[in-house]
N, C-alpha and C positions, 0 to 999 in steps of 0.2 A: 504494500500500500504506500502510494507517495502524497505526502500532504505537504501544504505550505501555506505561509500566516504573513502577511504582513504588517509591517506599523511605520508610520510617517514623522520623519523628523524634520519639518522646512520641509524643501523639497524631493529629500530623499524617503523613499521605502526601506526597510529593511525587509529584506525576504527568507526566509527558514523552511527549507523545505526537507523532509525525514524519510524514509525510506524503513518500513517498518517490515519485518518477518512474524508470522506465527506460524508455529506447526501445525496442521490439521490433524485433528485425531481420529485416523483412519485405521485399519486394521493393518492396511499392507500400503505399500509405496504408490506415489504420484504415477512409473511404467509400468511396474512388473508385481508381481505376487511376494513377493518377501514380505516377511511380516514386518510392522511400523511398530518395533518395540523400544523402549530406553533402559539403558544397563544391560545387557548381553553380552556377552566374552565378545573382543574386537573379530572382526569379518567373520562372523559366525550367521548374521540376517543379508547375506551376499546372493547374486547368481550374475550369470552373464550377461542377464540386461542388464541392470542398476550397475556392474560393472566394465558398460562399454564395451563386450567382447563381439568383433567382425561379428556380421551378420545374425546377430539378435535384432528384434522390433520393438520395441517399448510400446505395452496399450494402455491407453489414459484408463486410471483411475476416474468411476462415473460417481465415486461416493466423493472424492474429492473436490469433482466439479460441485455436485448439490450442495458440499457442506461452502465450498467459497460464495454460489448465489446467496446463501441463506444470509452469510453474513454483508455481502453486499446489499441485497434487498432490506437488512434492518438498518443501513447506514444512509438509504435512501438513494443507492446505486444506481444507476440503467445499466443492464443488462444487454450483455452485447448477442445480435443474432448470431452472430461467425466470432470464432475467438481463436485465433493461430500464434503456434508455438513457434520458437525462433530457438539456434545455436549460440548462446553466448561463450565465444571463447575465451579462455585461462586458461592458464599454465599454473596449476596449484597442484601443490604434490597426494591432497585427497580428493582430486576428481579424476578419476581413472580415464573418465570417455576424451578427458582437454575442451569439454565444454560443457555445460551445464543449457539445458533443455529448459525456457523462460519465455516470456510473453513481454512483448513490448509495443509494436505496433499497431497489433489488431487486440487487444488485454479483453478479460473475461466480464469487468466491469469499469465504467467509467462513472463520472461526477460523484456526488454523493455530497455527504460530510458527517462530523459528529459533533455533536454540543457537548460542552465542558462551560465547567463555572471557573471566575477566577479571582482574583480580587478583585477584580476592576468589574464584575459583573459577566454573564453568559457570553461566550462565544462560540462561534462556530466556526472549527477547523474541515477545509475543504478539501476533499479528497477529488484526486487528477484522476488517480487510476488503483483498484485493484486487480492483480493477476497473479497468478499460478506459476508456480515453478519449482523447480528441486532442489533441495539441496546437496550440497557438498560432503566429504567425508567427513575425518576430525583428525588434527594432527595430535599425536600423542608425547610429552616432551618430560614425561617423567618415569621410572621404573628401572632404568638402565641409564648409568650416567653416561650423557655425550653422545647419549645417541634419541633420535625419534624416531617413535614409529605409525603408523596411519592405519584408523581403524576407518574401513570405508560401509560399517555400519547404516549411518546417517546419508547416503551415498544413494539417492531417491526419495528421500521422503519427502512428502507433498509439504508446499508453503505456500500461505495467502501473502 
């Protein structure tokens, strides 16, 4: 979710815009069937899709989509009729595939917003856009000194 606020000082705005993750609490991952658990011995919820291997297909999780409308539709979202996934490339040592499967120009939901109180009285933070995407693995940087290692667990699990 990317939101942003402004406030005017003279003639200048100040613009803050955030780029927020949550995980969806799905059973199994954003492409493939591996289970969507936390704390499991490292690459023990793996297979050849979520791990990039030639010639696997990732198929979209449909509980993922439902559960990102749902919270789109509570935020006061439109809902996109067509919503396409894009290749974001990196070079990160826990994304096996070197790209990470996101949404950017066509996203699952656009406008929206959410109200929050502040001292200044109610405001309303405007959201640009919610969409869907995977996550990364997790770099491991403690157990063995001087060395890391990468649990690519987390390595498809769905994000709003």
């Amino acid at each position: 979710m990317s939101v942003a606020s402004g406030v005017r000082f003279g003639e200048w705005e100040v613009v803050v815009g955030l780029e927020v993750h949550t995980q969806l609490l799905t059973k199994t991952k954003l492409f493939c069937r591996c289970e969507n658990r936390f704390g499991a011995s490292p690459n023990t919820l793996v297979c050849p899709v979520c791990l990039g291997h030639p010639g696997t297909l990732p198929v979209l999780n449909g509980e993922a989509v439902r559960l990102g409308v749902r919270a789109g539709l509570a935020a006061g979202c439109r809902v996109s009729p067509v919503s396409v996934f894009e290749r974001k490339h990196y070079f990160y040592p826990d994304l096996p595939k070197g790209y990470q499967i996101s949404q950017y120009a066509t996203p699952l939901l656009t406008g929206g917003g959410l109200r929050i109180r502040t001292g200044a009285g109610e405001r309303t933070i405007r959201i640009h856009r919610m969409h869907l995407e995977e996550d990364a693995g997790k770099n491991l940087h403690a157990g063995i000194p001087d060395r890391s290692h990468v649990d690519l667990n987390r390595a498809g699990v769905p994000l709003l």
